[in-house]
N, CA, C and O atoms as a MOPAC input file, in Angstrom:
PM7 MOZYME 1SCF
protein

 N      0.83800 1    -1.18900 1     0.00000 1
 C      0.00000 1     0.00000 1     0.00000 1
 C      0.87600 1     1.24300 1     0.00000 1
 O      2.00300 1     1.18300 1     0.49100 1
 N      0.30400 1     2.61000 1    -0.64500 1
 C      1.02800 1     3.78000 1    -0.60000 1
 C     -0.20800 1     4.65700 1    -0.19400 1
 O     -1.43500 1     4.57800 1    -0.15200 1
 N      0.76700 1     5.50200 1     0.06900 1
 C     -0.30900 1     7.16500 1     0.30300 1
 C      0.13700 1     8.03800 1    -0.54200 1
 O      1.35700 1     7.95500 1    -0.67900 1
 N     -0.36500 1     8.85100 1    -1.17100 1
 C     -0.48500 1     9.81700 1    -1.93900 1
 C     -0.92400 1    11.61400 1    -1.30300 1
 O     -2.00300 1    12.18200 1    -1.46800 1
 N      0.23600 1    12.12800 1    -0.62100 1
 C     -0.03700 1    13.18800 1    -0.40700 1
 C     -0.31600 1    14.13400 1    -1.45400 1
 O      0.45500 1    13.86600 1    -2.37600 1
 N     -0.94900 1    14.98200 1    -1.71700 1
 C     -1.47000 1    16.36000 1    -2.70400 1
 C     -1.90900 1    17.10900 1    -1.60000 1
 O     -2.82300 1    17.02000 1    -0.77900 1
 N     -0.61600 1    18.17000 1    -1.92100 1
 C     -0.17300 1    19.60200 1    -1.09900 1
 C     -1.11500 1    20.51900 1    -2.18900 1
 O     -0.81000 1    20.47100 1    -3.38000 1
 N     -2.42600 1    21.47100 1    -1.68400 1
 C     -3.05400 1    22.53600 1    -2.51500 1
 C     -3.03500 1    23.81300 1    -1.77500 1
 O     -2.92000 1    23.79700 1    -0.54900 1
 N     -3.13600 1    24.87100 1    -2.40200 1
 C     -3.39900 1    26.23700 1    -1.85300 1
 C     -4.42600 1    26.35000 1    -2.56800 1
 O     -4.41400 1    26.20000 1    -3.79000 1
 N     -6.02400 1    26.78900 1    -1.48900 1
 C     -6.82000 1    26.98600 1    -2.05300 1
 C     -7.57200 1    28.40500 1    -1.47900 1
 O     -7.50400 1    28.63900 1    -0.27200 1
 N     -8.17400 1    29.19200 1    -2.24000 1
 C     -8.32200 1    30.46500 1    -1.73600 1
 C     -9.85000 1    30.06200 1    -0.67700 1
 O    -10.55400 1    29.06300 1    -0.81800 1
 N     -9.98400 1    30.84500 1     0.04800 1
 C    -11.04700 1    31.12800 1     1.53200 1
 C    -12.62800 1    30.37600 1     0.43200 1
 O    -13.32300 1    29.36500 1     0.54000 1
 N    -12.58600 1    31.55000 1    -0.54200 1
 C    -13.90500 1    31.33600 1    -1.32800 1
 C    -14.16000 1    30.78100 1    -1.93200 1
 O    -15.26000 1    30.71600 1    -2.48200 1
 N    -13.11000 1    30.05400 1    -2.10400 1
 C    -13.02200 1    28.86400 1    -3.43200 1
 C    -13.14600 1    27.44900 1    -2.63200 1
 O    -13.55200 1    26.46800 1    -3.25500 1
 N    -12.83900 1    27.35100 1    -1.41700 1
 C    -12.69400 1    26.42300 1    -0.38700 1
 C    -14.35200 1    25.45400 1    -0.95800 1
 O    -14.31500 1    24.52100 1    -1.76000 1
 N    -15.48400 1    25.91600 1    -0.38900 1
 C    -16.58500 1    25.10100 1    -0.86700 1
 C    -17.07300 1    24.62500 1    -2.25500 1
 O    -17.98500 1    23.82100 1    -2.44900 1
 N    -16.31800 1    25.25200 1    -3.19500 1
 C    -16.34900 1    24.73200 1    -4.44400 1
 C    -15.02100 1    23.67900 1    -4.58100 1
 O    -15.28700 1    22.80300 1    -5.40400 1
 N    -14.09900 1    23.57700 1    -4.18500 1
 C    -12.57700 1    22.85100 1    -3.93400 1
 C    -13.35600 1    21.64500 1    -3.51200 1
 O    -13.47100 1    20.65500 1    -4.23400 1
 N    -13.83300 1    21.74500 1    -2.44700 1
 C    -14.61200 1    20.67700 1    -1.38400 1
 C    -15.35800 1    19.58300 1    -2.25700 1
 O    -15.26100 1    18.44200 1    -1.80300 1
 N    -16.00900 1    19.71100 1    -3.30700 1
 C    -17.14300 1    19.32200 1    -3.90100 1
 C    -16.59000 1    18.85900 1    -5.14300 1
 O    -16.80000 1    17.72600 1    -5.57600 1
 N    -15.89700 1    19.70900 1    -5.71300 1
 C    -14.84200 1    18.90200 1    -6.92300 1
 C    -14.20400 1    17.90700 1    -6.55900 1
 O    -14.23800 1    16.95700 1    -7.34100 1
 N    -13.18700 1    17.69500 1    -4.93500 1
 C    -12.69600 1    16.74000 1    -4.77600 1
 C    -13.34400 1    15.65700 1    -4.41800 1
 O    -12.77400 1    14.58900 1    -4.64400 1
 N    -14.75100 1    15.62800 1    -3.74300 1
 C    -15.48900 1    14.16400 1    -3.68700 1
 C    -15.78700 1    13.85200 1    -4.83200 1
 O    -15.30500 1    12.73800 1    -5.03400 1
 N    -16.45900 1    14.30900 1    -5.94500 1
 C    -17.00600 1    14.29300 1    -7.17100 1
 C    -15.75000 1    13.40300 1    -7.58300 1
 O    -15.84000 1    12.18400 1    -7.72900 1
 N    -14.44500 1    14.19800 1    -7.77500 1
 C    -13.02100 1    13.26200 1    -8.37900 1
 C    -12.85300 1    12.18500 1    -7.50300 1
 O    -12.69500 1    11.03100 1    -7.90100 1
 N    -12.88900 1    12.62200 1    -5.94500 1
 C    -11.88500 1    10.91000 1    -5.39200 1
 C    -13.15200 1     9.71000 1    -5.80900 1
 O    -13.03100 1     8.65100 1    -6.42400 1
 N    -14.20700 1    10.26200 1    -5.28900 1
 C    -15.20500 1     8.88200 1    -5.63800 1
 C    -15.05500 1     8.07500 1    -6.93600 1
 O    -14.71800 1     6.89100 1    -6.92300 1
 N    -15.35100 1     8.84500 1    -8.19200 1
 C    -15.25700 1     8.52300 1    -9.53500 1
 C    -13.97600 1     8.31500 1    -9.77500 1
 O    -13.75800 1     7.95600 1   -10.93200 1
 N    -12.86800 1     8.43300 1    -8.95700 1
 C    -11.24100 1     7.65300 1    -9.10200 1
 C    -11.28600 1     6.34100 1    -8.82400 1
 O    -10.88300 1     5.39100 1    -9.49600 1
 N    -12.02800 1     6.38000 1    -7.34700 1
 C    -12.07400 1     5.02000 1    -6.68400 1
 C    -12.90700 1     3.99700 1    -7.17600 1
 O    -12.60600 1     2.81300 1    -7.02600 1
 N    -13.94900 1     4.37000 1    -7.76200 1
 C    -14.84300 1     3.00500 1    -8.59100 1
 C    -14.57100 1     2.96700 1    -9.93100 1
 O    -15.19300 1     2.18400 1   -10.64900 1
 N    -13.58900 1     3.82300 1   -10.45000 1
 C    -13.43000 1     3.33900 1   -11.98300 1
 C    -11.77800 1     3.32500 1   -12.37500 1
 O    -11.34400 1     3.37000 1   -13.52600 1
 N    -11.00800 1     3.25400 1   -11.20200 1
 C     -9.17100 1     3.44500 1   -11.32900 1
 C     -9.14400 1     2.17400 1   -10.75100 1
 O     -9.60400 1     1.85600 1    -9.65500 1
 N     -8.62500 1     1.53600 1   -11.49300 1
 C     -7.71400 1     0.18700 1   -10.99300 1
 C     -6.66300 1     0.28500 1    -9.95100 1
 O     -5.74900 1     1.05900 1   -10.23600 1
 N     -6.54400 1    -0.60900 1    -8.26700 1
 C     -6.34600 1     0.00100 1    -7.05500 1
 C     -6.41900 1     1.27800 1    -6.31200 1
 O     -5.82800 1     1.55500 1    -5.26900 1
 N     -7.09500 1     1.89400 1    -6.88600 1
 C     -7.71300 1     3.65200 1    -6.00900 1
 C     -8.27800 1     3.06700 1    -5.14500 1
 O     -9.26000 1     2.39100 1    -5.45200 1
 N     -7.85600 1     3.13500 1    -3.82900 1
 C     -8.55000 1     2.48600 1    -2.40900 1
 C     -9.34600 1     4.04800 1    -1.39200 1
 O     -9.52300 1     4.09500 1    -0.17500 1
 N     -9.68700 1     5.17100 1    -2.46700 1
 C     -9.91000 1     6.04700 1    -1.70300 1
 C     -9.05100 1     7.39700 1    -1.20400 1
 O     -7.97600 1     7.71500 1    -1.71300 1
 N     -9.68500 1     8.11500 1    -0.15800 1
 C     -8.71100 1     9.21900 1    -0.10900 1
 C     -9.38200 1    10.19600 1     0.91500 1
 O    -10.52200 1     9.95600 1     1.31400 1
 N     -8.75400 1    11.19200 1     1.30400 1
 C     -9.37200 1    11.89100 1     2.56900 1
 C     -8.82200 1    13.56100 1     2.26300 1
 O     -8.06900 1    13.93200 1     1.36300 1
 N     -9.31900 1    14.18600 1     3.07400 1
 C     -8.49800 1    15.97000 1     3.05800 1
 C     -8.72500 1    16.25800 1     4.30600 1
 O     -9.61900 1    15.86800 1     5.05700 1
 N     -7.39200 1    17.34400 1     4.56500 1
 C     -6.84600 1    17.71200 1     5.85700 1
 C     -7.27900 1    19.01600 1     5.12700 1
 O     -7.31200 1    19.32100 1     3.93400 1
 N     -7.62800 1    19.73900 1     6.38400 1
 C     -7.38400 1    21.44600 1     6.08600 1
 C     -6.37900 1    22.21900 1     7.24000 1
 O     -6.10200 1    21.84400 1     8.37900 1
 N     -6.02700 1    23.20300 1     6.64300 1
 C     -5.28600 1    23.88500 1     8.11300 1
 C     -5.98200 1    24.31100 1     9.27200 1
 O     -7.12300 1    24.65400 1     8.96200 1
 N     -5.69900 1    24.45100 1    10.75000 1
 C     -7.13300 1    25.17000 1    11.25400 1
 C     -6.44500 1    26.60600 1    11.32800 1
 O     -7.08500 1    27.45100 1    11.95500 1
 N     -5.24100 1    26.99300 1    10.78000 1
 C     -4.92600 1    28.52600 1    10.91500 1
 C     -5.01900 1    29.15600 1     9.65600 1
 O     -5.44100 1    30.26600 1     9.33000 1
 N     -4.48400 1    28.11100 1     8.94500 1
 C     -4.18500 1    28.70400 1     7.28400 1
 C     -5.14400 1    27.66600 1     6.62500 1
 O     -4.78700 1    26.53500 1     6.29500 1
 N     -6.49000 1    28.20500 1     6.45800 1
 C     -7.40900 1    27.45000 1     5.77300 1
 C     -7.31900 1    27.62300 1     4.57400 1
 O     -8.23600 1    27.26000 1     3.83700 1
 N     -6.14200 1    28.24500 1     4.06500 1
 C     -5.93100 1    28.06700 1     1.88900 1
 C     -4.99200 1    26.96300 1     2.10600 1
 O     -4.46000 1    26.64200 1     1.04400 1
 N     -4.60800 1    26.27900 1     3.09500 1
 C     -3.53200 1    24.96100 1     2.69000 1
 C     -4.57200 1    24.17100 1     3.05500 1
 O     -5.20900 1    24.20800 1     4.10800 1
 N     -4.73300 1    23.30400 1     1.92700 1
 C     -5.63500 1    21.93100 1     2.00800 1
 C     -4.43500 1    20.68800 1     1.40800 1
 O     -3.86000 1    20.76600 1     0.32200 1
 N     -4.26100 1    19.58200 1     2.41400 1
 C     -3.79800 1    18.07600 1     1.73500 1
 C     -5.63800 1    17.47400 1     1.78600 1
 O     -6.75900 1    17.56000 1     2.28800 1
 N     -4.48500 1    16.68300 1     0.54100 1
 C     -5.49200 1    15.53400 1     0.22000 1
 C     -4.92100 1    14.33600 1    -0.03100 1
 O     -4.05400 1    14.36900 1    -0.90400 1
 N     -5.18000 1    13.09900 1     0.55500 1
 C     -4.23400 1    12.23500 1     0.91200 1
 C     -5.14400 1    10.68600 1     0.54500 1
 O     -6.05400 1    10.12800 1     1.15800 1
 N     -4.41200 1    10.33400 1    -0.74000 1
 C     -4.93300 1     8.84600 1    -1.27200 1
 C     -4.20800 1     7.74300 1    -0.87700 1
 O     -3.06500 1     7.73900 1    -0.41900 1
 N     -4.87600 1     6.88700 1    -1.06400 1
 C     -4.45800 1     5.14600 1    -1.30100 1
 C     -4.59600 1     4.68900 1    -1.92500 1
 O     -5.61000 1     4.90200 1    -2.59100 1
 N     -3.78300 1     3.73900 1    -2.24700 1
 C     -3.39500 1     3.20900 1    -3.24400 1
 C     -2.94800 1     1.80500 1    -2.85700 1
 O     -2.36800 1     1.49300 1    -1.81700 1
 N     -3.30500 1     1.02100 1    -3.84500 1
 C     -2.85500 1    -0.43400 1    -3.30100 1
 C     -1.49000 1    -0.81400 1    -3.95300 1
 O     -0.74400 1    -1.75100 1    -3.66800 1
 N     -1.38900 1    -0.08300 1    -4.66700 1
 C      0.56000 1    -0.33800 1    -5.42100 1
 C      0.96300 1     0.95500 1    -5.66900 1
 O      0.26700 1     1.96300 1    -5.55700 1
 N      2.46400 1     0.86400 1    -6.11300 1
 C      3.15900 1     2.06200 1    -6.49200 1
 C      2.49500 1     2.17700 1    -8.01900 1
 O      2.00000 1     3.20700 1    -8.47800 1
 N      2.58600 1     0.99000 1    -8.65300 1
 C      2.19900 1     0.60500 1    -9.98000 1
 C      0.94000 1     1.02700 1   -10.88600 1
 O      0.81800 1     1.49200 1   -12.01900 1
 N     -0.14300 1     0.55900 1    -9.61400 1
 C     -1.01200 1     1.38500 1    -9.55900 1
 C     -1.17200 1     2.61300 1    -9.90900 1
 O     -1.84700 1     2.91400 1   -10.89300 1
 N     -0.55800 1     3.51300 1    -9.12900 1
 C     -0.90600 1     5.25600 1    -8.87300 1
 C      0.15000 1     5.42100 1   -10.34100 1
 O     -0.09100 1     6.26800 1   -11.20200 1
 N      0.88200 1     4.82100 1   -10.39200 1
 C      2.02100 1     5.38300 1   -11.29200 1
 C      0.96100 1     5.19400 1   -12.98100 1
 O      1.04600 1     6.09400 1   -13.81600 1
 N      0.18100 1     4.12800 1   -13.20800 1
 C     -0.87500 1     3.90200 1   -14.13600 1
 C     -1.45300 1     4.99100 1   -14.19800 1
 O     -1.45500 1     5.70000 1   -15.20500 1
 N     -2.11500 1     5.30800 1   -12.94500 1
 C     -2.97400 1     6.28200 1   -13.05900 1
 C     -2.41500 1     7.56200 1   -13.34100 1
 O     -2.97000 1     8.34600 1   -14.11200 1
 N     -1.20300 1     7.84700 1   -12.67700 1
 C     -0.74400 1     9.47100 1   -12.62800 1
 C      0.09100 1     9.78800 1   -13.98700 1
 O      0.45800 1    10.95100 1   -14.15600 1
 N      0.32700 1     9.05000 1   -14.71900 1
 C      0.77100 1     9.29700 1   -16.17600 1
 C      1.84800 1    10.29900 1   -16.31500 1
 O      3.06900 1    10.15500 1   -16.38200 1
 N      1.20400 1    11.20100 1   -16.33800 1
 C      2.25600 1    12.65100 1   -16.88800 1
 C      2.06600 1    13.75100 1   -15.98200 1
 O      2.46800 1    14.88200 1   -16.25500 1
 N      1.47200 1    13.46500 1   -14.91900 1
 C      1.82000 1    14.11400 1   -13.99600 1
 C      0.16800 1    14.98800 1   -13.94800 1
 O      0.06000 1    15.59300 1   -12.88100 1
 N     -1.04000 1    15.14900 1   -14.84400 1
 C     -2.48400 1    15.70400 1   -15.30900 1
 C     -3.25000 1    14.85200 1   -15.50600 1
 O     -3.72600 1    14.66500 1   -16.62600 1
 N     -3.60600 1    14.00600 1   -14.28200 1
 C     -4.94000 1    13.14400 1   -14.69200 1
 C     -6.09800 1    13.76400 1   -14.94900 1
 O     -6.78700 1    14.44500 1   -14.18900 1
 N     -6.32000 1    13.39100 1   -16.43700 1
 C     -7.95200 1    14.15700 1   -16.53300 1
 C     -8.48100 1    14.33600 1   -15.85000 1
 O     -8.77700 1    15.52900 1   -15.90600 1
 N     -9.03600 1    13.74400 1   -14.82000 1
 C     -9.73000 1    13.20300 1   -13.74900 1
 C     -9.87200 1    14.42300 1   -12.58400 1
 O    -10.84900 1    14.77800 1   -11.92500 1
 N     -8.33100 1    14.96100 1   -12.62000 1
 C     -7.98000 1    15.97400 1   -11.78400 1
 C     -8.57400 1    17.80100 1   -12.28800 1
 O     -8.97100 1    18.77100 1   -11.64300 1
 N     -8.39200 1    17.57800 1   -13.42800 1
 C     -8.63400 1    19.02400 1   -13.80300 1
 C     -9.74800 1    20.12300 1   -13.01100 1
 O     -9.44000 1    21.27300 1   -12.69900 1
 N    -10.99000 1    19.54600 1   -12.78800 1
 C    -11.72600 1    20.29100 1   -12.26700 1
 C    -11.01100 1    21.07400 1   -10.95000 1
 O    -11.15400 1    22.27900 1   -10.74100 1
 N    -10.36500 1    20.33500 1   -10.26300 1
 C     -9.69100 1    20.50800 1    -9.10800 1
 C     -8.75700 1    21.35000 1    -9.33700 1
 O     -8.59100 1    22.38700 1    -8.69400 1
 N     -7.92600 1    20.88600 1   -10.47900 1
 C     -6.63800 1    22.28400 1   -10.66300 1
 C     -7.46100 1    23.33100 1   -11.12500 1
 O     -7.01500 1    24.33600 1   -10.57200 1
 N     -8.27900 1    23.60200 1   -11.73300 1
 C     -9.12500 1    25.34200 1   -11.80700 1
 C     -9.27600 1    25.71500 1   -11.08400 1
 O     -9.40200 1    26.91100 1   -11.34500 1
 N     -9.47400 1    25.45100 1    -9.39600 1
 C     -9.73500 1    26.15200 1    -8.48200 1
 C     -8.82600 1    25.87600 1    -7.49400 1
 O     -9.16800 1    26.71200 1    -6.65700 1
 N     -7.82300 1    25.22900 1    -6.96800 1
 C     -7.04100 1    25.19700 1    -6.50500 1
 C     -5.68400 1    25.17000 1    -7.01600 1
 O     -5.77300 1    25.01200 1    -8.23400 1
 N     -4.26700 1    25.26200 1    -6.60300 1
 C     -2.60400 1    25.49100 1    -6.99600 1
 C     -2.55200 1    24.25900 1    -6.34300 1
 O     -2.83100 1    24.27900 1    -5.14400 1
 N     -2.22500 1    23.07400 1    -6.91200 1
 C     -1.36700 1    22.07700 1    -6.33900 1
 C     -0.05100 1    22.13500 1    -6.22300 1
 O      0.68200 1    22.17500 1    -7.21100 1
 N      0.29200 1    22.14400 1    -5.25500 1
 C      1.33900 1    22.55300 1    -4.62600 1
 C      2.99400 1    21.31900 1    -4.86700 1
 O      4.15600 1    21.37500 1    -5.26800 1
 N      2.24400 1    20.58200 1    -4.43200 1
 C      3.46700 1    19.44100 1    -4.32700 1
 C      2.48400 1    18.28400 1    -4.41100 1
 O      1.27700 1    18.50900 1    -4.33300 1
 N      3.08100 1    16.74200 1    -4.60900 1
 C      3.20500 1    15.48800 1    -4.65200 1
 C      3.74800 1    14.58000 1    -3.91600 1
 O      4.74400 1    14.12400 1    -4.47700 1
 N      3.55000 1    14.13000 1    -2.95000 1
 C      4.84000 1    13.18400 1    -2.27400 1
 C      3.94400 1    11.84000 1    -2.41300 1
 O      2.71900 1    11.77500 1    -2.30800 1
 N      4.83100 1    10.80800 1    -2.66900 1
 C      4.55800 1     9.45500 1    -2.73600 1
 C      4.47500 1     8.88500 1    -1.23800 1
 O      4.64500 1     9.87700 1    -0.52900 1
 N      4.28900 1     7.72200 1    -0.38600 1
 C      4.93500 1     7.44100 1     0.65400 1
 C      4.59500 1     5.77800 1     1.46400 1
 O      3.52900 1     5.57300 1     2.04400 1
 N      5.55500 1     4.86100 1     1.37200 1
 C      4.66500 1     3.31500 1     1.75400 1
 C      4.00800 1     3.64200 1     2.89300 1
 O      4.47000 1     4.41700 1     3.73000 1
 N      2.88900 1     3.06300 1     2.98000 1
 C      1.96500 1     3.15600 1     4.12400 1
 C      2.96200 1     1.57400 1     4.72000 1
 O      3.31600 1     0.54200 1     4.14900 1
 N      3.11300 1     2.10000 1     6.09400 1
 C      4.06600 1     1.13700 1     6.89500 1
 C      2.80000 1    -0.13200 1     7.87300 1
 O      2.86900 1    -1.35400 1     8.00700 1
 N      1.79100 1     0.85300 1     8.36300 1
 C      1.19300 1     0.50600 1     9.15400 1
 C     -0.16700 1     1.38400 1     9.68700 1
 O      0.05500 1     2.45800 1    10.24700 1
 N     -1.33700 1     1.00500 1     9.54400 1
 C     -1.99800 1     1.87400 1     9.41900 1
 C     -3.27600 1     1.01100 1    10.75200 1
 O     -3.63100 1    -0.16800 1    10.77300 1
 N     -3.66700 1     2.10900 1    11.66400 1
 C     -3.71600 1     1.37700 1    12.63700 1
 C     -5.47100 1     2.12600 1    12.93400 1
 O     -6.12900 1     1.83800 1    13.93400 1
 N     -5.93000 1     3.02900 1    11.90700 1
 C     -7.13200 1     3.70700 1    11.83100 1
 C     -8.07900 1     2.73200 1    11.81000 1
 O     -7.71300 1     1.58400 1    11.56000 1
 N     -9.67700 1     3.05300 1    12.10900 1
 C    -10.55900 1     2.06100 1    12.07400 1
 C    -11.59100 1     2.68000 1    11.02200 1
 O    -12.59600 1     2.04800 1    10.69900 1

């Protein structure tokens, strides 16, 4: 298993439209992407324009299928209203959530 951090800056007002693009995308990732196990978002509680959004993935192989060239279609709605910031890959070691 991996996690998929996505570092965004998203503006105050754009926040509830951000919100709604990304369920719309992670859902329709996860029932039609081969190993997309889902995904979650953190917000800041000081700096509410930094939003992560943080997937799973059941292989490196996987995400690497999916993430192509770096612009999954899939994603676009999301980059119009938010700056993705960064990417980090990372093995999920142990995951102890219920």
């Amino acid at each position: 298993m991996i996690r998929v951090v996505y570092r965004w800056r998203v503006a105050e007002e754009d926040f509830p439209r951000f919100q709604e693009a990304w369920a719309h995308t992670t859902n329709r990732i996860h029932e039609t992407v081969p190993g997309a196990l889902g995904s979650f978002m953190l917000r800041g509680p000081e700096d509410k324009t930094e939003v992560l959004t943080v997937a799973k993935w059941d292989a490196m192989e996987s995400w690497k299928a999916f993430w192509g060239a770096e612009n999954p279609s899939q994603m676009v709605g999301m980059r119009e209203i938010g700056e993705r910031l960064s990417v980090t890959v990372y093995d999920e070691v142990e995951d102890f959530t219920r």
